[in-house]
C-alpha positions as CSV (number, residue, x, y, z in Angstrom):
1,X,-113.1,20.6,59.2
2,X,-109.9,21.6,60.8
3,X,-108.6,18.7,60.4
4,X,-109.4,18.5,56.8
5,X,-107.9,22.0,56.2
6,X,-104.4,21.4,58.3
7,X,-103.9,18.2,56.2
8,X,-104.2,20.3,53.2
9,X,-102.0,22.4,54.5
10,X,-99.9,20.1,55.0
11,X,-99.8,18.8,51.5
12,X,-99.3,22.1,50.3
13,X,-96.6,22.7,52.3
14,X,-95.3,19.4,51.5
15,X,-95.4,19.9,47.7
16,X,-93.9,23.4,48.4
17,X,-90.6,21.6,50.6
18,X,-90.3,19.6,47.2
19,X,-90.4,22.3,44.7
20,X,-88.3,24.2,46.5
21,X,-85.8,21.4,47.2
22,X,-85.9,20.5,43.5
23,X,-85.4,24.2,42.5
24,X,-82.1,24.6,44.6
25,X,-81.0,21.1,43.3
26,X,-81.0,23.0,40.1
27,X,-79.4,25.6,41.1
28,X,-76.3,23.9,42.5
29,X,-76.2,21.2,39.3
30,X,-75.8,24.4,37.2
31,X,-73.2,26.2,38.8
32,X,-71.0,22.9,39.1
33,X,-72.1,22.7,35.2
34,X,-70.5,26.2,35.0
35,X,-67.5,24.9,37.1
36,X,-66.8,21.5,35.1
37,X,-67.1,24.1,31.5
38,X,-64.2,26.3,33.1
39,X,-61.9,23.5,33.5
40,X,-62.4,21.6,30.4
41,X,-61.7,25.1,28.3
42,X,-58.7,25.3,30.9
43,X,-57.5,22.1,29.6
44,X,-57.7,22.8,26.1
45,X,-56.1,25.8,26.4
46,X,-53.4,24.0,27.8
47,X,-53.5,21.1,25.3
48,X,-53.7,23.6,22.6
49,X,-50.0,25.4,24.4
50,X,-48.6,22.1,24.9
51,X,-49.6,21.5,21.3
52,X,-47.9,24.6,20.0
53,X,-45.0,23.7,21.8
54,X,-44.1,20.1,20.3
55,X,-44.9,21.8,17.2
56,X,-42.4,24.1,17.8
57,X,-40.1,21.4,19.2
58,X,-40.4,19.5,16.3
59,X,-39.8,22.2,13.4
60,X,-36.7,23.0,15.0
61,X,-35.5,19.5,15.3
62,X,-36.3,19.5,11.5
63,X,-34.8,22.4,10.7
64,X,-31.7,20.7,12.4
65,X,-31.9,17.8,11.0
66,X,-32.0,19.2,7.3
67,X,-29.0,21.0,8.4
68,X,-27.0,18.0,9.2
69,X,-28.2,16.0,5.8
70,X,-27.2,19.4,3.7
71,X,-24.0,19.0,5.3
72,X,-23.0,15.6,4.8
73,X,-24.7,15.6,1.3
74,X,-22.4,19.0,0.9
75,X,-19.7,16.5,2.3
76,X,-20.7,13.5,0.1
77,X,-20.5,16.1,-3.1
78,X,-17.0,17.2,-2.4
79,X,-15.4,14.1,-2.1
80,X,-17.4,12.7,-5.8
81,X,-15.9,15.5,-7.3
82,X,-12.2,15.2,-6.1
83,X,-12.8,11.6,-7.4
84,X,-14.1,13.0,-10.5
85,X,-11.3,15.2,-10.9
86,X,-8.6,12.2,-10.7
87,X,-10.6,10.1,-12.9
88,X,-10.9,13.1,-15.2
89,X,-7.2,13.7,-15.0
90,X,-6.5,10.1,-15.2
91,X,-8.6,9.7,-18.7
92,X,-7.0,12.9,-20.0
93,X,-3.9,11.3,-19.5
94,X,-5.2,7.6,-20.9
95,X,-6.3,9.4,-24.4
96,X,-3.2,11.2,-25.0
97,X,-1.6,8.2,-24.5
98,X,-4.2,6.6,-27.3
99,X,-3.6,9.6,-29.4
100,X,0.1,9.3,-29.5
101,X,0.2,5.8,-30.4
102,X,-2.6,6.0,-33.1
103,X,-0.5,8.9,-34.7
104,X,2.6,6.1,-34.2
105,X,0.9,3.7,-35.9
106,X,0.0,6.0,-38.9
107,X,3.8,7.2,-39.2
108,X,4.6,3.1,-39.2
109,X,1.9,2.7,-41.9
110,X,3.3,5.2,-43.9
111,X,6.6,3.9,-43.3
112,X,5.7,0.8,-44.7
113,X,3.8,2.0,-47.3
114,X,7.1,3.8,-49.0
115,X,9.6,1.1,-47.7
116,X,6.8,-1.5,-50.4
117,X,7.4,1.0,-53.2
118,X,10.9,1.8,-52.6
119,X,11.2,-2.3,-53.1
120,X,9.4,-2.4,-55.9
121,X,11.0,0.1,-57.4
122,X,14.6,-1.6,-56.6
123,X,13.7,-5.0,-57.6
124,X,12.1,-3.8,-60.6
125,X,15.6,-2.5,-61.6
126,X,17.3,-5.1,-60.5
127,X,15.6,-7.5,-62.6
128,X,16.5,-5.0,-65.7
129,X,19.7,-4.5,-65.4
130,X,20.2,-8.4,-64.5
131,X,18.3,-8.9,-67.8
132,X,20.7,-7.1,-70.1
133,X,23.8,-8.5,-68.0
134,X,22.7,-12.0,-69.0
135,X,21.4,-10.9,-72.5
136,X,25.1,-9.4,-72.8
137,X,27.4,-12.5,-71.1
138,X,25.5,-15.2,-72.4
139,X,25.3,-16.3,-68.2
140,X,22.9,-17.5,-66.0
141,X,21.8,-15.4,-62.7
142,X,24.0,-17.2,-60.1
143,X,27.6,-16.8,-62.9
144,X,26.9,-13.7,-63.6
145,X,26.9,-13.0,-59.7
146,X,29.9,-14.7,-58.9
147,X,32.2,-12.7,-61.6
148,X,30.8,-9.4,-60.9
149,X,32.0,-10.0,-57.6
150,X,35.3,-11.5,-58.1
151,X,36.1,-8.7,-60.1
152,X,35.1,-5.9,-57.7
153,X,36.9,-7.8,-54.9
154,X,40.1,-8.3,-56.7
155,X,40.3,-4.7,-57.5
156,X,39.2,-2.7,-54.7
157,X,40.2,-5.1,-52.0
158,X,43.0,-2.9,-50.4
159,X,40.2,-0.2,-50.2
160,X,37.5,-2.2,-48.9
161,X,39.6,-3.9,-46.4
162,X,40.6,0.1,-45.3
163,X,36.8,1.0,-45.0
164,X,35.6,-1.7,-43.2
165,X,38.0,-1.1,-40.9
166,X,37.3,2.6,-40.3
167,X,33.7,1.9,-40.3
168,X,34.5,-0.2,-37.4
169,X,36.8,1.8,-35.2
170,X,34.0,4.3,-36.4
171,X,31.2,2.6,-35.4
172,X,32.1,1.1,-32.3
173,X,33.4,4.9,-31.3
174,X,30.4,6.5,-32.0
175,X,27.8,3.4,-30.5
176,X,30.1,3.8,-27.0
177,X,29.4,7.3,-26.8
178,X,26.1,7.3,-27.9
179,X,25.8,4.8,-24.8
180,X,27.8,7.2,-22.5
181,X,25.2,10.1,-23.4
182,X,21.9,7.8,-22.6
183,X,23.6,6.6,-19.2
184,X,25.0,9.9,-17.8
185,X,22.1,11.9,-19.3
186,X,19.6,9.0,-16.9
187,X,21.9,9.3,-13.9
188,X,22.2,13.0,-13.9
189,X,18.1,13.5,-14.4
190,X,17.5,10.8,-11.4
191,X,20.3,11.0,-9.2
192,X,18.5,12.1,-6.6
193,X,20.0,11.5,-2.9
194,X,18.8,9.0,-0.9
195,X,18.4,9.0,2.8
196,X,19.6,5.6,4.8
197,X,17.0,3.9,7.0
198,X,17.4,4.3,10.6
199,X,16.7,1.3,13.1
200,X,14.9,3.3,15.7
201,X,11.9,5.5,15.6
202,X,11.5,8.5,18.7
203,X,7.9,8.5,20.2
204,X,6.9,11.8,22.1
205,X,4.9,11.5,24.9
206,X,3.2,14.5,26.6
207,X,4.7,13.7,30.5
208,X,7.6,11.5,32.0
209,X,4.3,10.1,34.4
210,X,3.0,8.5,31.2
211,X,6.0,6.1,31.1
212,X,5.0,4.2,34.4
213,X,1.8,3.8,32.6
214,X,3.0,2.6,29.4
215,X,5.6,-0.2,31.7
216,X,2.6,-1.1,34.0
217,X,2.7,-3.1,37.6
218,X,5.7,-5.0,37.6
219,X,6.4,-4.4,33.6
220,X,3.0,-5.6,32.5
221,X,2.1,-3.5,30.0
222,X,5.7,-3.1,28.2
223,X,6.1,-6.9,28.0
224,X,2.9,-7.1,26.5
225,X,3.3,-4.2,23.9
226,X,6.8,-5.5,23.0
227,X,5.1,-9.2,22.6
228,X,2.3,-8.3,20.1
229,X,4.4,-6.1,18.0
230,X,7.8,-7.6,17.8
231,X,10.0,-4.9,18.8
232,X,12.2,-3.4,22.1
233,X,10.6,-0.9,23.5
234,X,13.4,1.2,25.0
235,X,12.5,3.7,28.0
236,X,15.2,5.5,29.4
237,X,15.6,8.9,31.3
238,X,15.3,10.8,27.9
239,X,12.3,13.4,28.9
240,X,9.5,13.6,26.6
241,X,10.3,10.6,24.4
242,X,10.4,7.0,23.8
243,X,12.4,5.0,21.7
244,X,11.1,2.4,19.7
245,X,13.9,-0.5,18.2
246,X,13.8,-2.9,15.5
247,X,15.6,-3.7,12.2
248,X,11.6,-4.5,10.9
249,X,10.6,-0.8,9.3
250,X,7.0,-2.2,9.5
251,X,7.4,-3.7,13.2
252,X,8.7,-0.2,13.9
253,X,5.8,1.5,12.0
254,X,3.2,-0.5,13.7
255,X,4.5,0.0,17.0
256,X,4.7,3.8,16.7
257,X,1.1,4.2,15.5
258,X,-0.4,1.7,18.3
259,X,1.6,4.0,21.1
260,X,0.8,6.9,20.0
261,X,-3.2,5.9,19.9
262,X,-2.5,4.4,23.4
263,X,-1.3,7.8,24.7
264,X,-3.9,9.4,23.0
265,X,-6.5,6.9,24.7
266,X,-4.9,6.8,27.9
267,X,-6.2,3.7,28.8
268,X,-3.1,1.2,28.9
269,X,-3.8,-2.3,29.3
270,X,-3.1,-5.7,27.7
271,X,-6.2,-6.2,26.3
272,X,-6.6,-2.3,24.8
273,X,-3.0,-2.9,23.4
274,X,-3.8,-6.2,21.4
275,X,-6.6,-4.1,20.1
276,X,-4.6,-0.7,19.3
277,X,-2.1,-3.4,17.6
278,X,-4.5,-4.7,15.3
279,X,-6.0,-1.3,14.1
280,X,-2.5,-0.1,13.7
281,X,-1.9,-3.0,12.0
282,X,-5.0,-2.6,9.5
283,X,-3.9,1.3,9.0
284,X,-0.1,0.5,8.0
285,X,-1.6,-1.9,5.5
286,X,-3.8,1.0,4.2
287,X,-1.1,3.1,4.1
288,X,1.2,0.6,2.2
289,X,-1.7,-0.3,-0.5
290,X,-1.7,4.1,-1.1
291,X,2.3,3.6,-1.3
292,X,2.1,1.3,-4.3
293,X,-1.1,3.3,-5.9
294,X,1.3,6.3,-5.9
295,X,4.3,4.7,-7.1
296,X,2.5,3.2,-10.2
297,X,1.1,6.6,-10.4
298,X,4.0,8.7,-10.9
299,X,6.2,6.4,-12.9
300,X,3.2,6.1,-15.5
301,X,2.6,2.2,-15.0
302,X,-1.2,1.6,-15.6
303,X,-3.7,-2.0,-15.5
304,X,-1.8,-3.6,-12.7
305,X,-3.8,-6.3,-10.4
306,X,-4.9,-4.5,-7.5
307,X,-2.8,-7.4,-5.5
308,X,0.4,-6.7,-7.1
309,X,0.0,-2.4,-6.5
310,X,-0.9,-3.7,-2.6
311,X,2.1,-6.0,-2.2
312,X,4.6,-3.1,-4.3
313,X,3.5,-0.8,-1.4
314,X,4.8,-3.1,1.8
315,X,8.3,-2.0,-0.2
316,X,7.7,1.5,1.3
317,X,8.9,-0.1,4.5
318,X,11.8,-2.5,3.3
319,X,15.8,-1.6,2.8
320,X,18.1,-2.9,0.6
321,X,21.2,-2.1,1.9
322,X,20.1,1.1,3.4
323,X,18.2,1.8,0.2
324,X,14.6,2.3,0.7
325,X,13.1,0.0,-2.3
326,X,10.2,1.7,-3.6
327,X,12.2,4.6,-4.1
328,X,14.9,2.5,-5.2
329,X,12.3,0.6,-7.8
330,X,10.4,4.3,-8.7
331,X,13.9,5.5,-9.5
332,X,15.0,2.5,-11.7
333,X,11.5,3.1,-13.5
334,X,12.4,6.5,-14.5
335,X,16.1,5.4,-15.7
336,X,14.3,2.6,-17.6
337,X,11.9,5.1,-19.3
338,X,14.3,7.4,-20.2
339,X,17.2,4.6,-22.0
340,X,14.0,2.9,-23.5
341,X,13.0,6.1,-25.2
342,X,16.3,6.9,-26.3
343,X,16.7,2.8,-28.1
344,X,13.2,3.1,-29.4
345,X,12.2,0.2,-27.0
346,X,8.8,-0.7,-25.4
347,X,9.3,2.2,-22.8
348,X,5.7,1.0,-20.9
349,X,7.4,-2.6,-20.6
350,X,10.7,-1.6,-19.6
351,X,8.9,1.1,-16.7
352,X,6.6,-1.8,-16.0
353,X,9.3,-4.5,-15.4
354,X,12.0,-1.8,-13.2
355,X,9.0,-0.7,-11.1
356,X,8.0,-4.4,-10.1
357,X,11.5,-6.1,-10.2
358,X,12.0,-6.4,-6.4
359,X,8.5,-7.2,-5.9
360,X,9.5,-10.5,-4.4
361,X,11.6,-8.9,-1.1
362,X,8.1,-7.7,0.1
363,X,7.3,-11.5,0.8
364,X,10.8,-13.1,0.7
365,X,11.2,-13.6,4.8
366,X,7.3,-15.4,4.5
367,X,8.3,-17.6,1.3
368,X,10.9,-19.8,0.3
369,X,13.4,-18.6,-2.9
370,X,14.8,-16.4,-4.3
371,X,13.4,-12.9,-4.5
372,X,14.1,-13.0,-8.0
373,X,11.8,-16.3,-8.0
374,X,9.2,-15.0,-5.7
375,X,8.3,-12.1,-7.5
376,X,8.4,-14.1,-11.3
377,X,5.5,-16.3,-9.3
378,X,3.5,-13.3,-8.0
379,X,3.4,-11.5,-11.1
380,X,2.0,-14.8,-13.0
381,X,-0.4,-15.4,-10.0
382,X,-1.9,-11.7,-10.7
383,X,-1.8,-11.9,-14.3
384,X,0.9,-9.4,-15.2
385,X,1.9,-9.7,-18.9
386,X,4.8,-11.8,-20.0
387,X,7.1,-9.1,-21.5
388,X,6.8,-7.7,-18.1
389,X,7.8,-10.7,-16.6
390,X,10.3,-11.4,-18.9
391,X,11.8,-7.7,-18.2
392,X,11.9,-8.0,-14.4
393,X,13.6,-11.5,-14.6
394,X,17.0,-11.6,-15.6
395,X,18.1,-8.0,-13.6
396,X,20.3,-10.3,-11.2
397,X,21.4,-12.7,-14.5
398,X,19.3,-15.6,-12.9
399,X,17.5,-15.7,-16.2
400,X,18.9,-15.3,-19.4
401,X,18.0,-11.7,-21.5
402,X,14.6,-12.3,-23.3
403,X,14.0,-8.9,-24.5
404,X,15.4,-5.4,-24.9
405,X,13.8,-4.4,-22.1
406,X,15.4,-6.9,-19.7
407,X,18.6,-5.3,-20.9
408,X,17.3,-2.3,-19.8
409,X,15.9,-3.3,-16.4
410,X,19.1,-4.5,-15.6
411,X,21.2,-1.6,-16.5
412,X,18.8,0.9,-14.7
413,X,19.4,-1.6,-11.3
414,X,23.1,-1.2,-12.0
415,X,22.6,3.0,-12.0
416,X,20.0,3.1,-9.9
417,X,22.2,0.8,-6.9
418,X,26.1,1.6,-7.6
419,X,25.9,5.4,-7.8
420,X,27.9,7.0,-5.1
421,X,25.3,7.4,-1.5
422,X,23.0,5.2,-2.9
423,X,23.4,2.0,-0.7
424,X,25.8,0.8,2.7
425,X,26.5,-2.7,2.9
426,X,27.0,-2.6,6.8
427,X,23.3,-2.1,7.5
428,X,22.3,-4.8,4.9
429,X,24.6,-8.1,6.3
430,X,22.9,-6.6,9.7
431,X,19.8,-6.7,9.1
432,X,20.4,-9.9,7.1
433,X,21.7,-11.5,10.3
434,X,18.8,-10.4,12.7
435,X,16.7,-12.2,9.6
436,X,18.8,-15.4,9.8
437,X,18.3,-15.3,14.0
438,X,14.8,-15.0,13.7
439,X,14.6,-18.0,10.5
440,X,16.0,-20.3,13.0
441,X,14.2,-19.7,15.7
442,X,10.9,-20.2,13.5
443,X,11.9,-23.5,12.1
444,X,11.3,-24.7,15.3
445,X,8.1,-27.1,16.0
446,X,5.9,-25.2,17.9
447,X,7.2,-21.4,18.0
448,X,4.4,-19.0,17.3
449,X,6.6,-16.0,16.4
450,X,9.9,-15.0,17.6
451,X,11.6,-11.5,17.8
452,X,15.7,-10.7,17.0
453,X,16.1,-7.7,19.6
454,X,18.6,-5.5,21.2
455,X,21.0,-5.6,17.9
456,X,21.0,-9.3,17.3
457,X,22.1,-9.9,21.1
458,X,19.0,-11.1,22.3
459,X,16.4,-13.8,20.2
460,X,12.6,-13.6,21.9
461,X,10.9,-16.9,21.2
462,X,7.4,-17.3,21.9
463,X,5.7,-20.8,21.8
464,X,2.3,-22.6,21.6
465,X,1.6,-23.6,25.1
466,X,-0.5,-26.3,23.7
467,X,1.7,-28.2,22.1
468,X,5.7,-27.2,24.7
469,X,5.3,-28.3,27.7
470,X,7.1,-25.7,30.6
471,X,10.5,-29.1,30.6
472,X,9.9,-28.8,26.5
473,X,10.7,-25.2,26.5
474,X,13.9,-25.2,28.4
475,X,15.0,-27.8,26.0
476,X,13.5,-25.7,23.2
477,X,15.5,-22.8,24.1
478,X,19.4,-25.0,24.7
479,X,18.5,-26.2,20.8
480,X,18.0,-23.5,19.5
481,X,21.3,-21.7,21.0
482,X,23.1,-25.1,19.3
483,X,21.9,-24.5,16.1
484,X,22.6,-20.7,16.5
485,X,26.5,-21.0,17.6
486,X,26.6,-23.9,14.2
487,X,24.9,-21.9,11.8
488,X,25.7,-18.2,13.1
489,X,29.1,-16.1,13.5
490,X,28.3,-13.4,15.4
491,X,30.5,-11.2,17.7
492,X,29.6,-11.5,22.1
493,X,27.0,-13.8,22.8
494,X,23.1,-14.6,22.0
495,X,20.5,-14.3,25.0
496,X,17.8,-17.1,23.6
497,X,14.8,-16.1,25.4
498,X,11.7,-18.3,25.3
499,X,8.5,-17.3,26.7
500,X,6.1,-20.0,27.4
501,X,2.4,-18.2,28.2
502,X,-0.8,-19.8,29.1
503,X,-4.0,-17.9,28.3
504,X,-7.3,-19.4,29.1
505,X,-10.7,-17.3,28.1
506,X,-14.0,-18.5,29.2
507,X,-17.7,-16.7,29.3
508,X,-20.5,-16.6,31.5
509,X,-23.8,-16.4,29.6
């Protein structure tokens, strides 16, 4: 019996243990429940801040954003409407030009209209009075003609002879100083002074320390500056400045924009150089193409080839005897204008043809002829019209007069060059001589380029290292001083420098 009751007991107690074990098994599963809830709403709320914060991020990178594209929309506007404003002005300018030639054409209509009836009117009386003449005479047309004129001859010959011969003295008088007012009245409106072309250009630099960078170890970097422009590069003990040499106005302006982007950069190498070259290169050719948009611009000359405005411009740069052309060729366009208008010629032709007549000494030291020649070829190439060419042609008597307006062009050249300042001869045959060094070196097999320098007293030649060998060069260099001392007078002697240089470029990939 006791047994019985302490194994029941037991089993109670047993069943207790479990109940209770279960019980605080529950307990701790609900507070880590309670625990594992905390930290999920703690991550929420921490998503939820995180959240708020990109959102935040984000509307003020939008914000930003919409700043920059108002901006350069704002941008984008103002530069349509300047272009809108030239065009504008440009079309303004086009339909007066329409209007005053319709109205032309209606005064010539008119014109012809009363010189019919006026005609008429004579020929009708005529006819009359040649009627009644024969009616009376008993002649035919042709008799009648021949003794009406005998007679008035015979009698009034004395007093015709007189007349004619005032009319004469008269006329020739009056024509001479009707010409006098037209030239003086073209020379004294565009006789403006004109400022002769140096040969040097003065770069500043911001320290004297910056010229042992722009020389280099052992004259590295000068030599190869000097070498892909074509000029002398002259550095002295002038503080603050560099001088830049050569009779090539565009060499000159080449080199001045690549060293001044190189002192900018500060970085002065070979390579960067080559580099600075070519964008200076590509900018000076910008800047030419703007020179021959302006030019056309302000003398009035419309519808040329985009080619032949780009190829006016490289005359910005170019001298004719100290004479800068474009100015010289925007000048003679003005004179042109103003004698056409006075002779009642084609005054668009006659601006057209003085504005383009030198075209051909942009190109003359790259092609062969005349630049006469050279620009009568361009101009047909580019499809300018064939009073134009016609006009431009016969200014040095190379072609015979056409038109009025080659009469013109050439008269305007004659102002436009012989008026007192306006040229000097000494700086032309110079500059014609460093041409003629640099034409012989180049008609040499296997020169690349070659450089007159230092006045005409030194001639830097370089060469194709493919093709002259190092032995092929000396030789090279004793020919061409041969054909320099036959072809060439020239005062001192000629340094003939050629530069044999062997560049080899590989990559690794």
């Amino acid at each position: 019996m006791s047994t019985k009751i302490i194994i029941l007991l037991a089993g109670v107690a047993g069943l207790i243990g479990i109940a209770v074990g279960y019980f605080l098994r529950l307990i701790i599963s609900l507070g880590k429940r309670g625990s594992m809830e905390l930290e999920i709403k703690g991550m929420m709320l921490q998503a939820r801040e995180e959240a708020k914060k990109i959102v935040l991020e984000a509307e003020n990178k939008a914000v930003e954003t919409l700043k920059d594209i108002k901006k350069e929309a704002k941008e984008k506007e103002d530069a349509a409407k300047v272009v809108e404003a030239r065009l504008i002005k440009k079309e303004d300018l086009l339909d007066q030009r329409q209007a005053d030639i319709d109205k032309e054409v209606e005064n010539i209509k008119k014109k012809i209209t009363e010189i019919k009836e006026i005609r008429e009117k004579t020929d009708k009386i005529e006819a009359e009075k040649l009627s009644e003449l024969q009616k009376i005479a008993n002649l035919s047309e042709a008799e009648a003609k021949d003794q009406v004129l005998k007679s008035v001859e015979k009698k009034y010959e004395d007093d015709i002879l007189s007349r004619i011969k005032k009319l004469e003295i008269f006329g020739a008088e009056k024509y001479e100083e009707k010409a006098k007012d037209i030239l003086s009245s073209a020379i004294q409106r565009l006789g403006n002074s004109v400022a002769s072309d140096a040969l040097s250009t003065i770069v500043n630099i911001p320290s004297d320390e910056m010229k042992g960078k722009i020389i280099g170890k052992e004259g590295k970097n000068i030599k190869a500056f000097e070498r892909a422009t074509g000029v002398e590069v002259i550095v002295d003990d002038t503080p603050g400045a560099i001088t830049i040499s050569s009779f090539d106005p565009v060499r000159r302006q080449v080199a001045r924009v690549a060293l001044e982007a190189l002192l900018v950069d500060g970085r002065i190498q070979p390579v960067k150089i080559e580099k600075l070259v070519d964008d200076a290169k590509q900018s000076i050719a910008k800047i030419m193409k703007e020179k021959g948009e302006a030019a056309a611009y302000e003398v009035g000359v419309f519808n040329l080839d985009p080619r032949i405005i780009a190829i006016l411009g490289r005359l910005h740069f170019r001298t004719s005897y100290g004479q800068n052309v474009l100015q010289h060729s925007v000048e003679m366009a003005h004179i042109a204008g103003i004698i056409a208008e006075e002779m009642g010629a084609n005054v668009g032709v006659a601006k057209a043809g003085a504005l383009l007549h030198d075209i051909g000494k942009a190109v003359d030291h790259e092609v062969a002829g005349t630049h006469v020649e050279i620009g009568r070829r361009i101009l047909q190439k580019f499809g300018a019209s064939e009073e134009i060419v016609k006009a431009m042609q016969a200014h040095h008597e190379e072609y015979p007069y056409e038109t009025v307006e080659s009469i013109i062009v050439q008269v305007a050249d004659a102002i436009s060059g012989s008026r007192p300042g306006a040229r000097r001869d000494s700086v032309e045959n110079y500059i014609k001589r460093l041409q003629e060094l640099e034409a012989i070196a180049n008609a040499f097999p296997g020169v690349e380029k070659s450089y007159a320098l230092q006045a005409g007293r030194e001639v830097r030649i370089f060469v194709t290292p493919e093709k002259i060998s190092d032995l092929e060069a000396k030789t090279l260099a004793r020919d061409i001083a041969a054909k320099i001392e036959n072809d060439l007078k020239y005062p001192g002697e000629i340094k003939v420098n050629v530069i044999r240089e062997l560049r080899v470029v590989e990559y690794a990939r």
